[in-house]
Residue, then its C-alpha position, 0 to 999 in steps of 0.5 A: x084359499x088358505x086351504x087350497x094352498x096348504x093342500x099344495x104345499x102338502x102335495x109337493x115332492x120333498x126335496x130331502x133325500x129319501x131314506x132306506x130301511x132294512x127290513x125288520x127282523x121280528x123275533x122268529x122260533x125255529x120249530x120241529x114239528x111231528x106226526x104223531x100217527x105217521x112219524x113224519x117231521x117238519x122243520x121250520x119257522x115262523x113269527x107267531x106268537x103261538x108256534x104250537x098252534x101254527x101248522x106250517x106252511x110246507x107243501x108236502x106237510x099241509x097235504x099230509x095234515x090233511x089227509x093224515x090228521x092234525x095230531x102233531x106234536x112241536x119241538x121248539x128249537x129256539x126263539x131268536x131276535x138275531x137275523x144272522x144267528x136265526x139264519x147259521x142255526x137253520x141251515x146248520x139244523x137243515x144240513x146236519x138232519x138232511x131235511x130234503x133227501x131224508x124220507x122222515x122229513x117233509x121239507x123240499x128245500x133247506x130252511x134258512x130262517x128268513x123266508x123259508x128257504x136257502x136261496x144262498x147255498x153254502x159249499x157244505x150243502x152242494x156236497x151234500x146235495x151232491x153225495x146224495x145224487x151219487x148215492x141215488x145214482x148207485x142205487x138205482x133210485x135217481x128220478x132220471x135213470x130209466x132202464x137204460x140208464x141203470x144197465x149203464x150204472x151197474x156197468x159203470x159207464x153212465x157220464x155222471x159216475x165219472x169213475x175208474x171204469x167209466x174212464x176206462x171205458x171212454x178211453x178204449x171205445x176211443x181207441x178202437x174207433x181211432x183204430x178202425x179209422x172210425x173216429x170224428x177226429x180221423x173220419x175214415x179214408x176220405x178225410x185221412x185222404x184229404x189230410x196226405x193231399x194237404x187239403x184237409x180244413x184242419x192242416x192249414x198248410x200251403x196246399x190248402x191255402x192255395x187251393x182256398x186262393x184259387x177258389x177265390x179267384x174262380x169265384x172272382x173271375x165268376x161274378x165278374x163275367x155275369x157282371x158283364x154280360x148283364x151290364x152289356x145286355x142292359x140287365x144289371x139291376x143299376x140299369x133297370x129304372x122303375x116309378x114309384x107310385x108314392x113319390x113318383x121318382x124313377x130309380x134304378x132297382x137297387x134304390x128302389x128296393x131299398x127306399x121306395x115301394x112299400x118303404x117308401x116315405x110318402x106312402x102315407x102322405x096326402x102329399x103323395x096323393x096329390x103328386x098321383x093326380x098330377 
């Protein structure tokens, strides 16, 4: 018996509030490390004890060991037993080396020091990123120009070069086509038409106010007379009266497609059944 109600006691919820650690951080060594056949490098880090043993974690690096061999070398950069410290060294090396633009490195993301990549970026590696793109877009080299958009980069027209000349060029196509009555904004003859008569959407004067009044009351006037006439014939679907097959009440169409037929409640009840045999 005893047992049993330690084995209680044991299994009983705490009632002390529960405590939240942050995560450890473990002593952590930020390595270079470099192909000795092929020149490629790859920076990193990691918690072991034997960083020159340690291969890397990298996508890019592990495929390229194993097609090119383990012959490496490693440059240790530092051990540190400070996260923020580890964290600053890391992405200053990430930003200043230029691991992920640059063609000697195997790294596709900065290094943070945490977790193996910069989830957090800071404003000097947008610029970078950003400067990067820019070149590759004058070069020609950016994985998104095709053909077509490199004749638009080596004219200066292409949107994100956002230049002198792509400015130029947006502003004089838009005053030739606001010229040849062309525009979205002048829409021709019709709308330039619509515009003098005062009934185009845009003007909002007092012709188009009325004319939207006079619309209204058409549309009034419309539904009311198809009212009528079907209130007269006996049509209207007020009027019309239909059983349910469920409830057996009668009501009139509006109701019934709104709370009986397949929505109806007792659709699934044994009362409903008994209600059918009666």
């Amino acid at each position: 018996m005893s047992n049993i109600y330690s084995n209680h006691l044991n299994t009983e919820k705490s009632t002390e509030p529960r405590k939240t650690t942050r995560r450890e951080f473990k002593p952590t060594y930020l390595y270079v490390k470099t192909h000795n056949v092929t020149g490629l490098k790859y920076f990193g880090k990691t918690i072991s004890d034997k960083p020159f043993l340690y291969k890397g974690s990298g996508v890019v690096w592990r495929r390229h060991i194993a097609k090119h061999g383990n012959d490496v070398s490693t440059e240790i950069i530092g051990l540190f037993n400070n996260e923020d410290e580890c964290k600053k060294v890391a992405i200053e090396f990430s930003i200043n080396n230029n691991i992920i633009e640059s063609k000697e490195w195997a790294n596709l993301m900065y290094e943070n020091g945490i977790d193996g990549g910069a989830l957090v970026y800071t404003d000097e590696m947008r610029e970078t990123q950003r400067k990067s793109c820019f070149d590759m877009i004058k070069n020609g080299t950016h994985p998104w120009i095709g053909d077509f958009q490199k004749n638009r980069v080596k004219s200066g027209k292409h949107h994100l070069l956002s230049g002198e000349i792509q400015k130029k060029h947006a502003r004089d196509n838009n005053l030739k086509r606001i010229a040849k009555g062309t525009h979205h904004f002048v829409g021709g003859e019709v709308n330039n038409q619509r515009v003098l008569n005062g009934t185009h959407h845009f003007v909002g004067g007092v012709i188009q106010k009325e004319s939207a009044k006079k619309r209204i009351v058409e549309i009034k006037e419309l539904l009311g007379s198809w009212r009528d006439k079907m209130l007269k014939e006996g049509t209207h679907p007020t009027q019309v009266k239909k059983i349910c097959p469920f409830c057996n009440r009668e009501e009139n169409l509006a109701l019934f497609a709104r709370y009986h037929g397949d929505k109806c409640k007792m659709k699934n009840s044994t009362q409903g059944d008994f209600l059918l045999e009666l």
